[in-house]
N, C-alpha and C positions, 0 to 999 in steps of 0.2 A: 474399423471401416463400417459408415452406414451400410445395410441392406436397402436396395432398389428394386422393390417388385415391381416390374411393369409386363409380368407374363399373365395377366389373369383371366384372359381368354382362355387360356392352355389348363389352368387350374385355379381356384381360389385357397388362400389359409381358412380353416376351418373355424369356424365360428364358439369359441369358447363353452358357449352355453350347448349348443349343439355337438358338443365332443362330450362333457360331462352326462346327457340325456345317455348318449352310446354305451357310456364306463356303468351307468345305472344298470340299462337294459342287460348288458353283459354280467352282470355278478349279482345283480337283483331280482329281474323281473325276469328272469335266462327261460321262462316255459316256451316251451313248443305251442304259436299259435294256434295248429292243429289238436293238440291235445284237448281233453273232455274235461279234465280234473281244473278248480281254480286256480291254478299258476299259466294254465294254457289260456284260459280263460280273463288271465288278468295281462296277458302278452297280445292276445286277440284285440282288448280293449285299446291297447296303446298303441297296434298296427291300424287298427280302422282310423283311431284320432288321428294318428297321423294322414292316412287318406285323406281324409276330410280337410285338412289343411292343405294341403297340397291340392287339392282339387275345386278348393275355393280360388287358391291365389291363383289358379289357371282358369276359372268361370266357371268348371264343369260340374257335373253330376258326380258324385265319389261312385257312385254303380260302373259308372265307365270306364274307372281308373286304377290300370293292370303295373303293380312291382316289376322291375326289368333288373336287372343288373349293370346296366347304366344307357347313355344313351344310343351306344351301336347297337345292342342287343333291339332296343325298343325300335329303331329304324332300322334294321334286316327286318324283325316280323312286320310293321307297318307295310314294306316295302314289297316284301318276298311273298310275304302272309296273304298280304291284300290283294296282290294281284292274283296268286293262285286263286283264291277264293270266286272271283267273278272272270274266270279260266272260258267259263261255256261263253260269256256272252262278247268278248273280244281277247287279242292278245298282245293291246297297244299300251305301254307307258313312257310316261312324257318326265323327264326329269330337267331338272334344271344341268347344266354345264359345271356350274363351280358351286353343287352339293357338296358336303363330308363326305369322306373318303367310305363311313358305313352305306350314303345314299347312292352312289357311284358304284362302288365295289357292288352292289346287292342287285343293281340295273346291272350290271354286266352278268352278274348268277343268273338273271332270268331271259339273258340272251341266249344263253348256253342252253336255257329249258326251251329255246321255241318263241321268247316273246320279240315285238321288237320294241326298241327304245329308241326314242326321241329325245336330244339334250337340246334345249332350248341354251340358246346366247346371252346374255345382257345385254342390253343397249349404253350407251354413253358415258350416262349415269350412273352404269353398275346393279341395275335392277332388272327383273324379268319383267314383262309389259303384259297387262290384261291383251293387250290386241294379240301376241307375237304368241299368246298363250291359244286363243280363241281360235286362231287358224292353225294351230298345228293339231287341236284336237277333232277326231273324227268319230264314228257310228262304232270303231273297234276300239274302242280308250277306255280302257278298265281302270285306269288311277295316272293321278299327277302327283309327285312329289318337289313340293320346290318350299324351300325354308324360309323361315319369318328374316332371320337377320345374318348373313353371310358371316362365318367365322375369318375370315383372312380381312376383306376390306369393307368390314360392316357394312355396308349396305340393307336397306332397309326393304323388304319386299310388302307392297300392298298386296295382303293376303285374303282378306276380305274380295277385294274388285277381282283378283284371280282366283280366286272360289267361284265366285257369279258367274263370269266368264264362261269357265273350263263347261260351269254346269247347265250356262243356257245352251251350251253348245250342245251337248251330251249330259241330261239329266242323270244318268247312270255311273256316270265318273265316280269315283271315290276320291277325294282330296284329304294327302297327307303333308303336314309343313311340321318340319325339323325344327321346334321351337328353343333350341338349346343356346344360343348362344340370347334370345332375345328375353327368354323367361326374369320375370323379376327388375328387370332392364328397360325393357320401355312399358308401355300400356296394350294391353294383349288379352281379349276374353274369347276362348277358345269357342266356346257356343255361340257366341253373337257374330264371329266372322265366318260361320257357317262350314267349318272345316271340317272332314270325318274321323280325323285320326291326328295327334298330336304327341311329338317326342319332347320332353323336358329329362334333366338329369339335375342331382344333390350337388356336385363338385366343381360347377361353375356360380353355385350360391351361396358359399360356404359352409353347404354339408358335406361329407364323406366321397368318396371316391367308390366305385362298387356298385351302386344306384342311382336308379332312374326310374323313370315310368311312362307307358303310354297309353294315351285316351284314347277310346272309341265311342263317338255317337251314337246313341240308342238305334241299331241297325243295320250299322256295320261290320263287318264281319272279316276275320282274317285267320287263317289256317295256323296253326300252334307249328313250331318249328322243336320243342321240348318235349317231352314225354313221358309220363309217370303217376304223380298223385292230382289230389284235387286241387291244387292250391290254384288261387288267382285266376277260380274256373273253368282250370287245363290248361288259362291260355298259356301259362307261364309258369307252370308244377316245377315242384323241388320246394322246401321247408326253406320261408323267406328270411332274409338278413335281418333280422330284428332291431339289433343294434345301429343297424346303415341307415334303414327307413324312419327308424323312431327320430334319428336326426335329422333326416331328410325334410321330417315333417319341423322340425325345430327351427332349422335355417330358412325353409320356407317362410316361416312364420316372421322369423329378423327380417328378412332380407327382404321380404314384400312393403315391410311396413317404415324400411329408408324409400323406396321407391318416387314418392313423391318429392322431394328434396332434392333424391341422387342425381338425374338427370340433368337440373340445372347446374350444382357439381361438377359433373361431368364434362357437361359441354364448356363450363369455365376452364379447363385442365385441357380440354381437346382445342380450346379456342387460341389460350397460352401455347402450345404446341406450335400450332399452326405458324402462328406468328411468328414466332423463336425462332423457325426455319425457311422462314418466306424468301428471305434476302440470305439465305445461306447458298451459295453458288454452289450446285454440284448435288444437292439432294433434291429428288421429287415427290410430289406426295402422291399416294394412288389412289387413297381413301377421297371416294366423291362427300359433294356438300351434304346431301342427302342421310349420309353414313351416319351409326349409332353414335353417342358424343365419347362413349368408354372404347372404342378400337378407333387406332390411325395405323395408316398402311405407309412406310415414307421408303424409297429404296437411295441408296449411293451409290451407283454405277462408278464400276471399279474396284470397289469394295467387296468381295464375296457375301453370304450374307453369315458362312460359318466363321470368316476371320474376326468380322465384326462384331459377332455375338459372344467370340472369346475375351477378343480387346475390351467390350464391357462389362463381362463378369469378371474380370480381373481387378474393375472400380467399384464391384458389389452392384451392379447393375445387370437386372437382366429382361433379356425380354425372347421373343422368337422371332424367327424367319416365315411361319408361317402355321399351321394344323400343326399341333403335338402329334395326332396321330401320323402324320406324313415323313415323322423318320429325317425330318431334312429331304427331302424327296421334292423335287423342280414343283414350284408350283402350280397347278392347273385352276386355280382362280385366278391368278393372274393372264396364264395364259390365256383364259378364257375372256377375258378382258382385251386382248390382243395388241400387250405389251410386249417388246423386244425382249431376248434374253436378256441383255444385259441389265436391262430394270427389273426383271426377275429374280435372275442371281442375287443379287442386290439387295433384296427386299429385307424390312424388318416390321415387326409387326408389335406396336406398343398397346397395351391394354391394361387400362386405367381400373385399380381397386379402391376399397373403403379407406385406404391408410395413404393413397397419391395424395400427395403435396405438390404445391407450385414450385418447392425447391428440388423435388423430385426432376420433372422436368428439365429444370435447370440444368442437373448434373450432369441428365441424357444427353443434351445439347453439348454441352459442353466438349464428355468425352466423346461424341458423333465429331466434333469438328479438330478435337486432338485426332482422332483416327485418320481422320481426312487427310490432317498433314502430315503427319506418320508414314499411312499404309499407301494413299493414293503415289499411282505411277505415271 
């Protein structure tokens, strides 16, 4: 039986050459970057190149850009860090509605500290709005967090116009956007859209799982949640993954450089999708026009979304219901979208990799509409 990966939101396969970099680092070049002697000093050299990669294919400065252990860690300090930090001069943050579960969960941690949080809606279209941004922010708005590209129904946030915004309002704001799902995927230069703070992660590029990293603007400042040696400046002490990052830097390096090609790819796979299921009575799509062309959001009311997700890994098909990290847990991007349960329940969420074919597709369809007449009651 073929294999059908259509989860690659949730996780990418690891990129060959970027797995071999790792097996080197581990049995080769194994020095402690910290260390004084040339083995640290030849590991030092392969963690900054790696920087520098990854810091290019995001726009930024590599002075800016702090090793995480992947991208919740880097969005709790963005989130928790940031706002601590600018503590004296208000205790307002503004989140979006249908963040990751790290950006959510970390606005709830700084309620419980005293701040208050704002979760801003989507409108129609599935995007937050420079306007809807511009008037929730006020004189006590210490940071905004709202992400480049929605992980359940891709959706595409103008992050740039909601930087201006947040900042004509309140020059003092600090803007942070969860770049994880959009990194490498569409076209994104973290210093020209004027942002302060930026999460990306390895495992949605085809590097390793374990790492991530996040940017800070020359200026910005955000309080350390770890504590220990010097590494990554304090922001982020403890003796770094060597092996995780050297690949991280690898697959940045691939996966930046399909970029221009992939997209239209992509949106060929997401257009094929689309179509396949137009005139199939009984599924909806949730993913707006707008949305990335690698995530479709389609639900089958009636369908659970766990029955449905067994019935196709059963044809070596898989995909999700919704955030890997939500456990299966109801979804609140959709809710926040202000869809019924039962399109919720429902929901399945396909996301197109390097290896999606159009017969891939095909299959999906397929078994969606064996399912239909199967499981439907």
């Amino acid at each position: 039986m073929k294999e059908i990966y259509l989860d690659n939101s949730a996780t990418t396969k690891v990129y060959d050459e970027a797995a071999k970099v790792a097996y080197k680092v581990m049995t080769e070049t194994y020095g402690n970057p910290s260390s004084l002697h040339s083995k640290g000093i030849e590991a030092e050299k392969i963690m900054e190149e790696a920087r520098k990669t990854v810091a290019e294919t995001l726009g930024v400065n590599p002075d800016g850009l702090y090793f995480t252990s992947g991208g919740t860690e880097a969005n709790n300090l963005a989130v928790i860090g940031g706002a601590l930090a600018k503590k004296r001069r208000g205790n307002k943050v503004i989140v979006s509605a249908y963040e990751h579960d790290s950006v959510i969960k970390s606005a709830k941690q700084l309620e419980s500290m005293g701040f208050s949080v704002t979760y801003l809606m989507p409108d129609e279209n599935g995007i937050i709005t420079p306007a809807s941004l511009f008037e929730a922010v006020d004189e006590k708005t210490v940071l905004v967090s709202i992400m480049l590209v929605n992980n359940e129904i891709g959706a595409i946030n103008p992050i740039k116009e909601l930087c201006t915004a947040a900042k004509r309002k309140n020059p003092e704001v600090v803007f942070h956007t969860d770049a994880v799902q959009g990194f490498c995927k569409i076209p994104f230069k973290a210093e020209k859209s004027g942002v302060d703070m930026v999460t990306v992660t390895a495992h949605k590029i085809g590097g390793p799982k374990g790492v991530g990293a996040l940017w800070l603007k020359k200026g910005a400042r955000v309080l350390p949640n770890h504590f220990g040696g010097e590494q990554e400046k304090q922001l982020r002490p403890g003796t770094q993954a060597m092996p995780l990052i050297a690949a991280f830097g690898k697959a940045a390096a691939i996966d930046s450089s399909f970029m221009p090609g992939r997209e239209e790819r992509m949106s060929m796979l997401k257009k094929h999708l689309l179509d396949s299921v137009e005139n199939v009575e009984g599924i909806v799509v949730n993913s707006k026009e707008n949305s990335i062309p690698n995530i479709v959001n389609i639900s089958v009311p009636g369908i659970r979304s766990e029955i449905m997700l067994h019935f196709l890994e059963e044809r070596g098909i898989y995909v999700s219901s919704g955030s890997a990290c939500a456990l299966g847990a109801k979804s609140h991007v959709l809710a926040a979208m202000g869809y019924e349960s039962a399109r919720i329940d429902s929901a399945l969420r396909i996301s197109f990799g390097r290896d999606t074919e159009k017969e891939d597709i095909d299959e999906l369809v397929a078994a969606i509409k064996d399912a239909m007449s199967l499981l439907c009651r």
